[in-house]
C-alpha positions as CSV (number, residue, x, y, z in Angstrom):
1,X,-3.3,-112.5,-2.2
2,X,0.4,-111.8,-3.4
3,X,2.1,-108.9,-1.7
4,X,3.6,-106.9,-4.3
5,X,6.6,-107.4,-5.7
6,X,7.9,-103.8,-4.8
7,X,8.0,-104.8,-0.9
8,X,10.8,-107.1,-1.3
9,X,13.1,-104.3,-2.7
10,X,11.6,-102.4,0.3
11,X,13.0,-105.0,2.8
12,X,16.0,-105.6,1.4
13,X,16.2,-101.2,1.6
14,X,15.5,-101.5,5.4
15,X,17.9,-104.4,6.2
16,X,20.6,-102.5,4.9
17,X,20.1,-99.4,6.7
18,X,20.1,-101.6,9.4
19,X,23.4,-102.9,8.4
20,X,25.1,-99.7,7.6
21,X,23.9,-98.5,12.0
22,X,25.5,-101.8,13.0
23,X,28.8,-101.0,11.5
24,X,30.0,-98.4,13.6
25,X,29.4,-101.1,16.8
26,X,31.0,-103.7,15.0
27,X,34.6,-102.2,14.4
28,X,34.2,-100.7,18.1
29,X,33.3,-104.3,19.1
30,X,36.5,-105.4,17.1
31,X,38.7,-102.9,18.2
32,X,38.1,-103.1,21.6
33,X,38.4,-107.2,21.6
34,X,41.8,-106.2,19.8
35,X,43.3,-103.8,22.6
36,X,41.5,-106.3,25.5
37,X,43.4,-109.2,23.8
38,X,46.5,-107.1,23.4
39,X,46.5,-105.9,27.3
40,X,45.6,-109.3,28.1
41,X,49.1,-110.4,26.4
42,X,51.1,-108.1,28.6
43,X,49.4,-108.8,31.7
44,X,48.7,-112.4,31.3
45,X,50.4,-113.9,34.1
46,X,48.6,-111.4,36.6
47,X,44.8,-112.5,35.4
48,X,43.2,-114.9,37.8
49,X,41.3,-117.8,36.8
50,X,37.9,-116.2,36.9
51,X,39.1,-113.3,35.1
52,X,40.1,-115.4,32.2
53,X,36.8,-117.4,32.2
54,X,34.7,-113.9,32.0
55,X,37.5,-112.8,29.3
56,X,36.5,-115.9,27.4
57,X,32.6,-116.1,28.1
58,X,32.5,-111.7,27.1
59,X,34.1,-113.2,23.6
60,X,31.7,-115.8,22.8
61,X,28.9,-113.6,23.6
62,X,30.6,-111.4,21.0
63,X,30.8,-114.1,18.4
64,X,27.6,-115.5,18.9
65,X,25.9,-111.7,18.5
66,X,27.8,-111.3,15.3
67,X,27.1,-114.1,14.3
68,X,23.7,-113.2,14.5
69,X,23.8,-110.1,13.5
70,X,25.0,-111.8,9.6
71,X,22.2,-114.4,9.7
72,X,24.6,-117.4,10.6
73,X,22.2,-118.3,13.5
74,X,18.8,-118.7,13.2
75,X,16.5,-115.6,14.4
């Protein structure tokens, strides 16, 4: 048996209320890489090493969740 062609509509509905509860998380996610990256610029001399490499590893996990998040890696 066929589900009915009304439940596609349905899922599209409920993927887009997701997207529009994701949105306010994204630009805080973006805006808070921005002022991270922007302090990172003034104090960049005084970071250590491991600093940087949890700097870099919190921004990958921040791409790869958006990424995600817009289907470009597989669920």
């Amino acid at each position: 048996m066929s589900a009915p062609s009304g439940s596609s509509s349905a899922v599209e509905e409920k993927e887009a209320w997701w997207a529009v509860l994701w949105a306010p998380l994204f630009v805080l996610a973006v805006g808070s890489a921005a002022y991270s990256w922007q302090l990172t610029a003034r104090g960049r001399w005084r970071m250590g090493p491991m600093e940087w490499v949890f700097l870099v590893v919190a921004h990958l996990g921040l791409v790869a969740a958006l990424a995600r998040v817009f289907g470009f890696l597989p669920r």
